[in-house]
Structures are given as structure tokens and as C-alpha cells.
C-alpha positions as CSV (number, residue, x, y, z in Angstrom):
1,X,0.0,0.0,0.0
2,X,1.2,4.0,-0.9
3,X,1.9,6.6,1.7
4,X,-1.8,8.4,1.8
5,X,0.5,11.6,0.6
6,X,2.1,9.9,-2.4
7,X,-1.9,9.2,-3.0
8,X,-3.2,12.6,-3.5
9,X,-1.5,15.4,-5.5
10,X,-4.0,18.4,-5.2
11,X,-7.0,19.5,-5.6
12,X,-8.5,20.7,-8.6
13,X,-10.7,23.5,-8.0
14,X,-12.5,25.0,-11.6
15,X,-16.2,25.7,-13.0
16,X,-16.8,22.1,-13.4
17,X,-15.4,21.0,-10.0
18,X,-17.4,23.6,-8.4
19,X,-20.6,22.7,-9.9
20,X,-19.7,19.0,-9.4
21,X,-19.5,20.2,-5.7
22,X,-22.7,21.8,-5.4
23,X,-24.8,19.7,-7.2
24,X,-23.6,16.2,-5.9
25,X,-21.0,16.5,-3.3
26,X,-18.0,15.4,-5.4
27,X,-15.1,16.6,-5.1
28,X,-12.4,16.7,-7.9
29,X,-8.4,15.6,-7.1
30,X,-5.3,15.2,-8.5
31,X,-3.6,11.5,-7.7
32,X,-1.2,9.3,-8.8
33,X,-0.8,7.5,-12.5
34,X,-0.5,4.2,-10.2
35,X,-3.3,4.7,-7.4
36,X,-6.5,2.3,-7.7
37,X,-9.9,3.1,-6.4
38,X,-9.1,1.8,-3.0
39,X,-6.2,3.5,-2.3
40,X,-8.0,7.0,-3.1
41,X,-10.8,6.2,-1.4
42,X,-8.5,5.3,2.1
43,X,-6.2,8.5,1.5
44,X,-9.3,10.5,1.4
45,X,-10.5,9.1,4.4
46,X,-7.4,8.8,5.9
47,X,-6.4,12.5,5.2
48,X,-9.8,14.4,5.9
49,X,-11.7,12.3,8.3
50,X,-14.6,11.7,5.7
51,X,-16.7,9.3,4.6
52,X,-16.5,7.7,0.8
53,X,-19.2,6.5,-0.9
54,X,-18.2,6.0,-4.4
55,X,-14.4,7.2,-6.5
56,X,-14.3,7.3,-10.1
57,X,-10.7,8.1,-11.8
58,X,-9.7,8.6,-15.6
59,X,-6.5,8.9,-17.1
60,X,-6.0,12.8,-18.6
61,X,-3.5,12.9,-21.6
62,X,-1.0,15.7,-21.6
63,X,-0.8,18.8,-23.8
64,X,0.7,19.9,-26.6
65,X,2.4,23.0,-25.9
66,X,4.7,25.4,-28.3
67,X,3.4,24.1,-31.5
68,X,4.9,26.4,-33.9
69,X,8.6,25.1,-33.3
70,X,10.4,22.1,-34.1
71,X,10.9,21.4,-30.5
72,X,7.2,20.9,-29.9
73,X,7.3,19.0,-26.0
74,X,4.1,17.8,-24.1
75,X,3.2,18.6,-20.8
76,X,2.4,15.4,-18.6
77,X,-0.1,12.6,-18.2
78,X,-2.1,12.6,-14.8
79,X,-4.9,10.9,-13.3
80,X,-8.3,12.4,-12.1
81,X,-10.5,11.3,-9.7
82,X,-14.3,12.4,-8.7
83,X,-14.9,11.5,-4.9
84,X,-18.4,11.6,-4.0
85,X,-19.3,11.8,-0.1
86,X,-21.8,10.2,1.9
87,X,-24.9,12.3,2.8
88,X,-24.2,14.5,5.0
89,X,-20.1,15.0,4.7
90,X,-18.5,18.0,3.5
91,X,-14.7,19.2,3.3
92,X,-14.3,22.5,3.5
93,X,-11.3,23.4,0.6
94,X,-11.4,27.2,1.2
């Protein structure tokens, strides 16, 4: 099993995260290429005290950046994942 910090990157915190919030109580991270479902969902609980009810995760290609040059690079591949709460939980981000 991972360190719980090795787990979790960051947070993402945009439009869609923020509506994802409101409307459903998921919340939106940045974790590691290698991290399953179960290790999310203990690092969450782990690190915040939370309950989990359900983690979804997909794999977010890198990109494309200074396309105009020869020595066109990519920016990294990183793994998402949606946490949804049980009723009634809540982590305050702000």
C-alpha cells in the first residue's frame, strides 16, 4: 500500500469541479498514474476524516504546448479522480 501523501496530488478546484460540488457533493483531485480506487478512497479518508461512498478516476493525456517550433514538447499525463461523499459530509477546501 502507498503513503496516503504519495496518493493525493491536489486538488483541482475550476467551474466544473465547483458545480460538481454543489450539485452532488464530489469533489475533484489530482492523484497518482499508479493509485487504484481503493487507495484513493482510504487517502481521502485517511487525510480528511470523511466518509466515501463512491471514486471514479480517468486517465488525462497531456498537452501539446509550443506548436509552432520544431521542439514541440508535451506537458504530462495525470490521473483524475471524482470523490463523491456520503450524505451529509463535507470538506471545506477554502
Amino acid at each position: 500500500m502507498k503513503d496516503i501523501y504519495q496518493v493525493i496530488d491536489t486538488v483541482r478546484i475550476s467551474e466544473k469541479a465547483t458545480l460538481l460540488q454543489e450539485m452532488n457533493n464530489e469533489y475533484v483531485f489530482k492523484v497518482a498514474r499508479g493509485a487504484n480506487k481503493l487507495e484513493i478512497k482510504r487517502a481521502i479518508e485517511q487525510l480528511f476524516g470523511k466518509k466515501v461512498a463512491t471514486v471514479r478516476t480517468m486517465n488525462c493525456s497531456g498537452k501539446k504546448k509550443r506548436e509552432r517550433r520544431a521542439d514541440a514538447g508535451r506537458t504530462a499525463n495525470w490521473k483524475k479522480a471524482i470523490v463523491r461523499l456520503k450524505d451529509g459530509e463535507s470538506l471545506d477546501l477554502v
